[in-house]
Kinemage of the C-alpha trace (Angstrom):
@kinemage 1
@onewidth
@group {chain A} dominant
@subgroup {mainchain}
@vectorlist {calphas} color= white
{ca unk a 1} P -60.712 203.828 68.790
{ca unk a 2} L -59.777 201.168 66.432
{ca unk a 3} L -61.962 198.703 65.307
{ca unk a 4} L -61.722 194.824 64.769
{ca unk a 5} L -61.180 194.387 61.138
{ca unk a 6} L -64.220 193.355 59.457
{ca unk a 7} L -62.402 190.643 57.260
{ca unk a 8} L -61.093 188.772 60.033
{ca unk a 9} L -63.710 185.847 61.329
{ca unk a 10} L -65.866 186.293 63.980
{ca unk a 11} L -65.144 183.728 66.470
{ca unk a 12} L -66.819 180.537 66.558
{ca unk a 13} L -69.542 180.411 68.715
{ca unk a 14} L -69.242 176.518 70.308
{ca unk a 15} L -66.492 176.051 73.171
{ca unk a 16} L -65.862 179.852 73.829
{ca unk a 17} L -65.563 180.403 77.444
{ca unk a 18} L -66.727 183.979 79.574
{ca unk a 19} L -65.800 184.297 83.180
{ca unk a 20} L -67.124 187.466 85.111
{ca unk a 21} L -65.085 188.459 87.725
{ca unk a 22} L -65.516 188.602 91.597
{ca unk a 23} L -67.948 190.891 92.697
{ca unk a 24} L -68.395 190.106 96.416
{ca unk a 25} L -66.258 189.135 99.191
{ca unk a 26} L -67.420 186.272 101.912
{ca unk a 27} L -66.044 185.713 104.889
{ca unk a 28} L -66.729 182.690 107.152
{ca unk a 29} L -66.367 183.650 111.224
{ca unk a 30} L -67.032 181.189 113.983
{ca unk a 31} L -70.159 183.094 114.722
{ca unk a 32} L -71.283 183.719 111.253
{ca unk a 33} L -70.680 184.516 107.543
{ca unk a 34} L -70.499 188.157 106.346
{ca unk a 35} L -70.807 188.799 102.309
{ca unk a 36} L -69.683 192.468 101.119
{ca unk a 37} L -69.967 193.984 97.800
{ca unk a 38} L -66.729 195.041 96.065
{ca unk a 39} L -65.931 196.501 93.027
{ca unk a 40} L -66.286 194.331 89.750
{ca unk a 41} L -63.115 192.430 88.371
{ca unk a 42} L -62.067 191.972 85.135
{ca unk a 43} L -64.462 190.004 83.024
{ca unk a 44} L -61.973 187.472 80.647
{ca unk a 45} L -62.881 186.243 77.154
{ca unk a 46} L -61.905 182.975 75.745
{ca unk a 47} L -62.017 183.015 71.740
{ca unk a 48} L -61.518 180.438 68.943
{ca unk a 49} L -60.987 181.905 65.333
{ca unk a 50} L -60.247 179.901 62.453
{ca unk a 51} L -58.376 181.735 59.652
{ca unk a 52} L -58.006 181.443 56.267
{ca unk a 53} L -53.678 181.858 55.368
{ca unk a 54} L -54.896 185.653 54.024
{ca unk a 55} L -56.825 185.748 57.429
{ca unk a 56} L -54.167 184.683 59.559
{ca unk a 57} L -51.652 187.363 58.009
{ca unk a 58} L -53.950 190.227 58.324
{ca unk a 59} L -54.538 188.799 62.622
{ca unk a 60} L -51.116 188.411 63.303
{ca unk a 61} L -50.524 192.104 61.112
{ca unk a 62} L -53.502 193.709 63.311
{ca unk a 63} L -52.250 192.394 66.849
{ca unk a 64} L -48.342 192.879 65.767
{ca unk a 65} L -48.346 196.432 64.314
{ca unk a 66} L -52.149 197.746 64.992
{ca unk a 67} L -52.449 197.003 68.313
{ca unk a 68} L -48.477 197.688 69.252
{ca unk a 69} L -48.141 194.001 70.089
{ca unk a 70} L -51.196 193.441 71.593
{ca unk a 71} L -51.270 196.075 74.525
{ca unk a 72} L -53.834 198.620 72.688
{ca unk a 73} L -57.614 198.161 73.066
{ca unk a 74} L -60.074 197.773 70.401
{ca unk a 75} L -63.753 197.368 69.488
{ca unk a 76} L -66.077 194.556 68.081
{ca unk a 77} L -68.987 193.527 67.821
{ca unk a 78} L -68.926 190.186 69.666
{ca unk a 79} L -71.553 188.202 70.964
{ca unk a 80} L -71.234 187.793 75.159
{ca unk a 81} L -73.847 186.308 77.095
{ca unk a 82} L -76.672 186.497 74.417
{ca unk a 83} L -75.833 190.333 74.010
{ca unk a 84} L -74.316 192.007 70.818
{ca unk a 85} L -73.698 195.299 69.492
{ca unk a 86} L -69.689 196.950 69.792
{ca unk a 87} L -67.943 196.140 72.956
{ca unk a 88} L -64.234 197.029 74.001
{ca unk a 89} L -61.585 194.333 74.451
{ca unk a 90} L -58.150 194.115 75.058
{ca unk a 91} L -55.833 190.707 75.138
{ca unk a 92} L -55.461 189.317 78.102
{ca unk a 93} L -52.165 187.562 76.829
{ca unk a 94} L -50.405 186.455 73.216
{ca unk a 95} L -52.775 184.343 71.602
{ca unk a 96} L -51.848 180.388 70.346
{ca unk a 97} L -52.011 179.270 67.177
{ca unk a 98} L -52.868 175.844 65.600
{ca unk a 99} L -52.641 173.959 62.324
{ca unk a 100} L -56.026 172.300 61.388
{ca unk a 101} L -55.206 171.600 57.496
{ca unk a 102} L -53.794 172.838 54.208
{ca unk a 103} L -54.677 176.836 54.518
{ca unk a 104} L -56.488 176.640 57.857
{ca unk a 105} L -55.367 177.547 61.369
{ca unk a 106} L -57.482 177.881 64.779
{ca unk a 107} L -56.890 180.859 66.706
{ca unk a 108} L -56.854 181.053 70.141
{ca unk a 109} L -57.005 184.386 72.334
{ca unk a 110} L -57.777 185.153 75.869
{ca unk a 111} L -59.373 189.053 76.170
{ca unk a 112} L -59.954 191.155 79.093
{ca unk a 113} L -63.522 192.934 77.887
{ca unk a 114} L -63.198 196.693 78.754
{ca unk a 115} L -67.022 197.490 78.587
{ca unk a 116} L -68.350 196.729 82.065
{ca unk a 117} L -71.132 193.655 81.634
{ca unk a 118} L -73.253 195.007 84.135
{ca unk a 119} L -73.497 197.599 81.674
{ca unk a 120} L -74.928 195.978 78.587
């Protein structure tokens, strides 16, 4: 398994967005409503890092050559709904980049979280 580098940040904990995915289909007859269980979608991730320029060059080295260009999972130890301890991600799509000064850049990154939530 490889592991989220421990010298890039952590992301930032205000504005981060987690979406769990459908877990029951509903559907609305004349005569009534009928809910079903299904299985459990893909629970999505949105991240904001901000890197130092050494930071940013060792993120764009670990999703570039570590993760094959961002298709191979990893683990971290991320905070989701109040829970930590190591999860499993993966990214969802190529993450966006933005200039805030001189030697700082926000990271953005959408990830697909492996580890079921329903079982943390």
């Amino acid at each position: 398994m490889i592991d989220y580098p421990v010298t890039l940040p952590c992301p930032l904990l205000a504005g981060n967005r987690m979406q769990g995915g459908r877990t029951f289909l509903r559907s609305n007859f004349e005569y009534a409503t009928r809910q079903r269980q299904t299985f459990c979608n893909d629970y999505m991730v949105k991240f904001a890092f901000v890197c130092d320029k050494a930071q940013m060059k060792e993120f764009k080295d670990f999703y570039y050559n570590t993760l094959t260009n961002g298709v191979s999972v990893f683990s971290a130890d991320w905070l989701i709904e109040g829970i930590d301890g190591v999860k499993e991600f993966r990214f969802a799509s190529t993450y966006s980049v933005k200039a805030l000064y001189v030697d700082a850049w926000e990271v953005v990154a959408e990830f697909q979280m492996i580890t079921k939530i329903k079982d943390l």
